[in-house]
C-alpha positions, 0 to 999 in steps of 0.5 A, a space after each residue: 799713761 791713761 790707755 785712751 792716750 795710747 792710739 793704735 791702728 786698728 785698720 786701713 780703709 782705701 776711699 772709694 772716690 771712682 766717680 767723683 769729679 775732682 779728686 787729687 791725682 793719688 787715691 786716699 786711704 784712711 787708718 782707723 785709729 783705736 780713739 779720736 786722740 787729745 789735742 796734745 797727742 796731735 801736737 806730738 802727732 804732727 812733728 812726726 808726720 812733718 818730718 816723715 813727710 819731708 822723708 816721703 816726698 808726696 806723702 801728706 797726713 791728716 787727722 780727722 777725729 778718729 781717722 788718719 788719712 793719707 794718699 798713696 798709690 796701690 803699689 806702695 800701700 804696705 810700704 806707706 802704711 808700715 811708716 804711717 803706723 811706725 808714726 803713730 807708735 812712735 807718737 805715742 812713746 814721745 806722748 808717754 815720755 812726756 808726761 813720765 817727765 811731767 808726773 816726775 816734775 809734780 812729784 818733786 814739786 809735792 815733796 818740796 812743799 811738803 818739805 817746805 811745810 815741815 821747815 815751816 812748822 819747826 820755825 813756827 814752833 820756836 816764834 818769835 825769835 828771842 831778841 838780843 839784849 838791846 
């Protein structure tokens, strides 16, 4: 697997919004992630946050480009970056076992056909068939 589809946190940065008018009622912190990951990386991305955030009533992340955010509360930050992290560790392993399994897929398949080509030559070589006698 290529290192830019591996995603690691590299910190975490609380959103300074003191003074801002309309702001949700949990402070927002944001992890800054290693790359802006693929698209796909976030498809294995969000099945893992919703079902953390089914575990975590309250808890809501988003990836922007390279950042990860989410709402916590102060007292609950390491708790809630420990999960966040243990999200996108285990993101990557579903990302990496899929395509282990797609490269195996291809594989098989380029055998096949380079099976397929050496049955093909071996007929070649004999054709046309002899005919029976008519």
């Amino acid at each position: 697997m290529a290192s830019r589809d591996w995603i690691e946190i590299e910190s975490f940065e609380a959103v300074d919004d003191i003074g801002v008018f309309d702001r949700p009622d949990i402070p927002r912190v944001e992890a800054i992630l290693s790359g802006a990951p693929e698209r796909e990386w976030q498809q294995f991305f969000a099945v893992r946050a919703r079902a953390l955030e089914q575990n975590q009533p309250g808890l809501r992340m988003e990836i922007l480009a390279d950042r990860l955010g989410f709402h916590t509360r102060a007292s609950h930050i390491e708790e809630t970056c420990r999960l966040v992290n243990d999200a996108v560790q285990g993101t990557n392993h579903d990302y990496a076992a899929q395509k282990a399994a797609e490269e195996r897929r291809i594989a098989d398949r380029d055998a096949e056909v380079r099976e397929l080509m050496s049955r093909v030559k071996e007929i070649n070589s004999d054709w046309p068939p002899e005919r029976g006698a008519e």
